[in-house]
C-alpha positions in Angstrom: 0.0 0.0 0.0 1.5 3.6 -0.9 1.4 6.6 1.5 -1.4 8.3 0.4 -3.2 5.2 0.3 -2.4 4.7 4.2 -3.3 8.0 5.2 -6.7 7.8 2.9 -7.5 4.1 4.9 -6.1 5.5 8.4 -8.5 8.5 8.1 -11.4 5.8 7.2 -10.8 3.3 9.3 -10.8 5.6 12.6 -14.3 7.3 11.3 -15.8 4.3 11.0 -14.5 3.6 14.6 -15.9 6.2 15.9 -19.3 5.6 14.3 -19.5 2.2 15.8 -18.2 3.0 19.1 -20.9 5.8 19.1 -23.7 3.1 18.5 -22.1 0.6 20.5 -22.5 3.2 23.4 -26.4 4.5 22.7 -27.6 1.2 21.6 -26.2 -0.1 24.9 -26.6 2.9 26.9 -23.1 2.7 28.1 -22.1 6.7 28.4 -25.2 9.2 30.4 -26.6 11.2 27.3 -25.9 14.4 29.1 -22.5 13.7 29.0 -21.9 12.6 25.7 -24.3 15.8 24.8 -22.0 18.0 26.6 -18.6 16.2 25.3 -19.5 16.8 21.7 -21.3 20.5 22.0 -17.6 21.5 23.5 -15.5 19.7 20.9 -18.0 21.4 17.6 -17.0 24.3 19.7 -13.5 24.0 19.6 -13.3 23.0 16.1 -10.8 24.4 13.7 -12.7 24.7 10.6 -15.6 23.8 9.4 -15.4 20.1 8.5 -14.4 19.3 11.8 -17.4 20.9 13.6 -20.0 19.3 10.9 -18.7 16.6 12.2 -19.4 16.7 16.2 -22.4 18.3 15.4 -23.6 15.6 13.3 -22.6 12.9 16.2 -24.9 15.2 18.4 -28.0 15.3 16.3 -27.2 11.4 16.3 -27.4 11.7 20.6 -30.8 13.2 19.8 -32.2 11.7 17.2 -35.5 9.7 18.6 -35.3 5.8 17.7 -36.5 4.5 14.5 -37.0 7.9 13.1 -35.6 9.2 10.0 -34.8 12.7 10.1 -35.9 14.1 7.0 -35.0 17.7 5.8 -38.4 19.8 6.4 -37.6 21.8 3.3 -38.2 18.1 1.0 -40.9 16.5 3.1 -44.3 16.1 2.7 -46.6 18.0 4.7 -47.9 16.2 8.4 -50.6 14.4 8.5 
């Protein structure tokens, strides 16, 4: 594997990490959701660009997302019946 390849897998493989290690933790209620709530709010805050605080802040909508509901953009959905 070249360089670029290893850094391109590296940065994929520890995303995905994260992503199950967040689901292992809610799906098994293994962290208090306050804390994890608080946790990410202060790392999007501390984020250096852009990218980086999309990112906490889409774990956190995860944290709050309801179960078994897809979170459709209000903007494309229908209206509520």
């Amino acid at each position: 594997m070249r360089e670029e390849e290893s850094i391109v897998w590296m940065m994929c493989h520890h995303l995905k990490a994260a992503c199950t290690l967040m689901n292992v933790c809610l799906d098994n209620e293994l962290v208090v959701d306050k804390l994890l709530l608080e946790h990410l709010l202060e790392r999007a805050k501390e984020a250096e660009d852009n990218w980086e605080e999309h990112m906490w802040l889409t774990f956190l909508r995860k944290v709050k997302q309801p179960e078994n509901v897809v979170m459709f953009n209000p903007e494309i959905r229908g209206p509520d019946k």
